[in-house]
matplotlib code that plots the C-alpha trace (Angstrom):
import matplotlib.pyplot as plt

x = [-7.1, -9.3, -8.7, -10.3, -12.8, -13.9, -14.3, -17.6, -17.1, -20.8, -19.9, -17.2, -17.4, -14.4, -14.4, -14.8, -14.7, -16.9, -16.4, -18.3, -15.5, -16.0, -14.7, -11.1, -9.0, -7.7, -8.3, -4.5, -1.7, 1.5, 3.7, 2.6, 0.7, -2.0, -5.4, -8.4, -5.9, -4.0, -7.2, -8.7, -5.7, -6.0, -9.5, -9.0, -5.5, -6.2, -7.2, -4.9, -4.9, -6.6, -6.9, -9.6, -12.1, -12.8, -10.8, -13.0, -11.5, -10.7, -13.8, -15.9, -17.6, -19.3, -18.7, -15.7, -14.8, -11.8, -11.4, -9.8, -8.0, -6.2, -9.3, -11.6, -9.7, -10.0, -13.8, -14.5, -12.8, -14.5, -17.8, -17.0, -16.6, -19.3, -21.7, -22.1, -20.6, -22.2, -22.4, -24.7, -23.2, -25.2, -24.3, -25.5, -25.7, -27.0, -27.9, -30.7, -29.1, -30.5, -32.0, -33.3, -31.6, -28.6, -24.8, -21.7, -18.4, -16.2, -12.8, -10.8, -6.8, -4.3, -4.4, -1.6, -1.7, -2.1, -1.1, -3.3, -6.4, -8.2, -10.0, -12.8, -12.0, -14.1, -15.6, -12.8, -9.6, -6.6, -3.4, -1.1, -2.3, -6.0, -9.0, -12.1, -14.7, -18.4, -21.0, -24.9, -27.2, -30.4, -31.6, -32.7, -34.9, -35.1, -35.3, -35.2, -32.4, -30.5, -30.4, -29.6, -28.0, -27.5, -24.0, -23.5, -19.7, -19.1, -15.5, -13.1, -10.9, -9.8, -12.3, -14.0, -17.6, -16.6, -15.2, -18.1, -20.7, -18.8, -17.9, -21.7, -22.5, -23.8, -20.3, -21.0, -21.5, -18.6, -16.5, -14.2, -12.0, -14.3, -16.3, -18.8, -19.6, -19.0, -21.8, -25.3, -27.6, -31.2, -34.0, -35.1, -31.7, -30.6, -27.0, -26.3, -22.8, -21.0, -18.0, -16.7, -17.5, -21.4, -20.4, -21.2, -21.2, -24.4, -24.9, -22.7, -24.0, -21.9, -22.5, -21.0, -18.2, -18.4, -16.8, -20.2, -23.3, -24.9, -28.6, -28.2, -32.1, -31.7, -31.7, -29.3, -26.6, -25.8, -24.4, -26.2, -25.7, -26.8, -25.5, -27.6, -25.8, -23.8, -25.4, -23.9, -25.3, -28.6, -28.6, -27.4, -31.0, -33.0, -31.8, -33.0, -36.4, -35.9, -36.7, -33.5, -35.2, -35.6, -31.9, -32.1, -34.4, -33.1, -32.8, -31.9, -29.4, -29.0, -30.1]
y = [-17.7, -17.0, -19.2, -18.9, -21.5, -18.6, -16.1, -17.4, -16.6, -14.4, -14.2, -15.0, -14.4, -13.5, -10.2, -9.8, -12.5, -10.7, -12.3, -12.0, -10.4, -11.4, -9.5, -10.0, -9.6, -6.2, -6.1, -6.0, -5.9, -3.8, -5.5, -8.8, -10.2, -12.6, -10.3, -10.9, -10.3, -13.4, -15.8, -14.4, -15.6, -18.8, -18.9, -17.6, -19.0, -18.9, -15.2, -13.3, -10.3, -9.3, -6.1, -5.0, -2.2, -1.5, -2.0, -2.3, -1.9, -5.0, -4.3, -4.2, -7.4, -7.5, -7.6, -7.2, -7.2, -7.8, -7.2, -10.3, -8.7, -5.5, -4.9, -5.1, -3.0, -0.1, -0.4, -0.2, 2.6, 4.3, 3.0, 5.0, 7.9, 7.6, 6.6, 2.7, 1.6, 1.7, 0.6, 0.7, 0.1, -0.3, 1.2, 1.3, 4.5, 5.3, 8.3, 9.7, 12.1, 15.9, 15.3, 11.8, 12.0, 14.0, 14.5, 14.4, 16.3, 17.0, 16.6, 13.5, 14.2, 12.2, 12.6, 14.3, 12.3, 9.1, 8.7, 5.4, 7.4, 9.9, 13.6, 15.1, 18.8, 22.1, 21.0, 23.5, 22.1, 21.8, 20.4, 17.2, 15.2, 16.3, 14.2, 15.7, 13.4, 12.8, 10.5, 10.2, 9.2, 8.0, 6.5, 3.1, 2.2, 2.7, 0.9, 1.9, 4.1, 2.2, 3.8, 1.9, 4.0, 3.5, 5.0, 5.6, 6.8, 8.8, 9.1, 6.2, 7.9, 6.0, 5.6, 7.3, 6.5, 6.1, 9.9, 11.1, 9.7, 10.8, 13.9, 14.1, 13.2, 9.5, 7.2, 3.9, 1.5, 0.0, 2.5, 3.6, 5.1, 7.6, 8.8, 5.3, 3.1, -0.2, -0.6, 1.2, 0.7, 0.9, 2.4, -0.9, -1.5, -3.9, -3.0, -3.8, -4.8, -3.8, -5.7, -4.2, -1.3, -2.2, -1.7, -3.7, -3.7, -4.8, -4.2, -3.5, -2.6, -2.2, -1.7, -5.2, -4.7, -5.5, -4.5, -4.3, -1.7, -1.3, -1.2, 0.3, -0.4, -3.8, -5.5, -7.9, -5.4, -4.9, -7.0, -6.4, -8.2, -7.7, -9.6, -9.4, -8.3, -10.9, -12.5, -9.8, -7.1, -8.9, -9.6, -6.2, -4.6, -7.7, -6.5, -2.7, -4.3, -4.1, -6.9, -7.9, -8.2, -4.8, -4.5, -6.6, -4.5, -3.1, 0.4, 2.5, 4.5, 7.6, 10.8]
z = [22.4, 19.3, 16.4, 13.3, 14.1, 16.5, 13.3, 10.6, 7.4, 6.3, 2.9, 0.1, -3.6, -6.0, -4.7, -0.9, 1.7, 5.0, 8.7, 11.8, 14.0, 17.6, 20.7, 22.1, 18.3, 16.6, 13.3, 12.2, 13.9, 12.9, 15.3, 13.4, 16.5, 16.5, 14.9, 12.8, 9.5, 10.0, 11.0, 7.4, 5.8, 7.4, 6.1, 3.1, 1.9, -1.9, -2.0, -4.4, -1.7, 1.6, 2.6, 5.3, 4.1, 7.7, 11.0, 14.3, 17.2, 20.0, 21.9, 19.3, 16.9, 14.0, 10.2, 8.8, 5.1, 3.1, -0.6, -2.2, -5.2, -6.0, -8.0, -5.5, -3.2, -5.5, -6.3, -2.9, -2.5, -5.4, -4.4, -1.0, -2.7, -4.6, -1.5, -2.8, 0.1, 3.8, 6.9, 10.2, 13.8, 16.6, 19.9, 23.2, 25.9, 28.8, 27.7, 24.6, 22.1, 22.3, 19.2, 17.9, 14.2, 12.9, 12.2, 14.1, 12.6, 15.0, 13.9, 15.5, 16.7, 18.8, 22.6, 23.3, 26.9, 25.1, 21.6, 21.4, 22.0, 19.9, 21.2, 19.3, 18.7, 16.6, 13.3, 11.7, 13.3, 11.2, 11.7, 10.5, 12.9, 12.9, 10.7, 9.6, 10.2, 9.8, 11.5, 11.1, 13.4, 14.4, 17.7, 16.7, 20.2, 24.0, 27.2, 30.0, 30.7, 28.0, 24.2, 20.9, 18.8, 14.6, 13.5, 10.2, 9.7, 6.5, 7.3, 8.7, 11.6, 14.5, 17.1, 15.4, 16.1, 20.0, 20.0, 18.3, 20.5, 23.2, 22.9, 22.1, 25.4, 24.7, 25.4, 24.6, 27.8, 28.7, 26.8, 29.6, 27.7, 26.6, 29.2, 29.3, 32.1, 32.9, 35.5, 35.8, 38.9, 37.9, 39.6, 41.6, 42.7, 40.1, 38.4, 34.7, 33.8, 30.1, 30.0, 26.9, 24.5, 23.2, 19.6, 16.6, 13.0, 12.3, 8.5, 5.3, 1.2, -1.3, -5.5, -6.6, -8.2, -11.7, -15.5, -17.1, -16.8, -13.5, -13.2, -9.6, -9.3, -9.4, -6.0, -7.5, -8.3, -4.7, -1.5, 1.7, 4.7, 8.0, 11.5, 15.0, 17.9, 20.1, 23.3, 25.6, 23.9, 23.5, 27.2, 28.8, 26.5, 28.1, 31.8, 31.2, 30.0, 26.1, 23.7, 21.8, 19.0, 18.6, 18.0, 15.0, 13.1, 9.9, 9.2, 5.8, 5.9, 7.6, 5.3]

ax = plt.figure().add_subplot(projection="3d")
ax.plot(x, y, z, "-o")
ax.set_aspect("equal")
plt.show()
């Protein structure tokens, strides 16, 4: 059972509180079952209001931040909208995108076999329960048949990201639910083992949010973070050959 001594805080201010989500806990739960929403509270029990700016999935770790205050809430959704807020997830394949940079936009809809699963459909699909969404892209490094891959989601759908890279061709290892593999037997013989989906939120800027003039030059004026990939990320890239620290090299955003 995760508790929330399983769940580091990264960073709090009077604004945003930030955790390092670990693998095994939704991010909320509508049925009011044990998820990352509750443990935050238990963390943070004098915050006026929580309210997650990002949901990752169960599979998937990394940062996830809350806004603390009504206040906050809405500047970050401004900043979205203005592009002041980011993020970069890192994903694994086993497969190279056709092209080493680029966008994703296929729209996202509910599987009509599984309402708890999303399909990626044309760019220009409409309907009530149809999303246009956008990801960027960039390949971040290679080894061997494995490829890190830096998702930068312009758009917040549901599995999103997943959909996108696999409707691309590139599911995530140990994305079964999309088309990725759990198991992958290299050329020597060896097999490497995902044992969930190699996802992580691995860095998040934002514009601070503030009532007075923003020199948005001024290193100061923003919040960036950045988290390394968990061990069994880390250790899947070792097995294909790859030096882990290559996965913790910082990018700019996608353009």
């Amino acid at each position: 059972m995760i508790t929330e001594a399983d769940v580091p805080v990264v960073y709090r201010d009077a604004w945003l509180l930030v955790v390092n989500k670990p693998v095994g806990i939704a991010t909320t739960a509508p049925d009011g079952g044990p998820c990352l929403f509750a443990l935050a509270r238990a963390l943070d029990p004098d915050a006026p209001q929580l309210h997650p700016l990002s949901r990752l999935d169960t599979q998937v770790s990394g940062l996830v931040t809350f806004a603390r205050t009504e206040r906050a809430n809405a500047w970050a959704m401004d900043a979205r909208k203005r592009g002041d807020l980011w993020r970069r997830y890192l994903g694994i394949s086993t497969r190279r995108p056709d092209a080493l940079e680029g966008d994703y936009r296929y729209s996202v809809g509910i599987d009509p076999r599984d309402p708890k699963k999303r399909v990626a459909l044309a760019e220009e699909a409409r309907g009530a329960q149809v999303k246009q969404a956008h990801t960027r892209y960039r390949v971040h490094a290679e080894a061997g048949p494995l490829c890190a891959i830096d998702f930068y989601p312009q758009t917040g759908r549901t599995h999103q990201l997943r959909v996108h890279a696999s409707a691309a061709g590139c599911a995530l290892a140990g994305d079964v639910a999309y088309g990725g593999s759990k198991r992958l037997t290299l050329p020597n013989g060896r097999i490497l083992t995902a044992g969930r989906v190699m996802l992580h939120c691995a860095f998040f800027r934002m514009l601070k949010p503030t009532s007075k003039p923003i020199e948005r030059a001024d290193p100061s004026a923003w919040i960036e973070l950045s988290l390394p990939p968990p061990a069994d990320m880390q250790q899947l890239w070792r097995s294909a050959g790859g030096d882990p620290e290559q996965l913790s090299a910082e990018r700019s955003p996608g353009t």
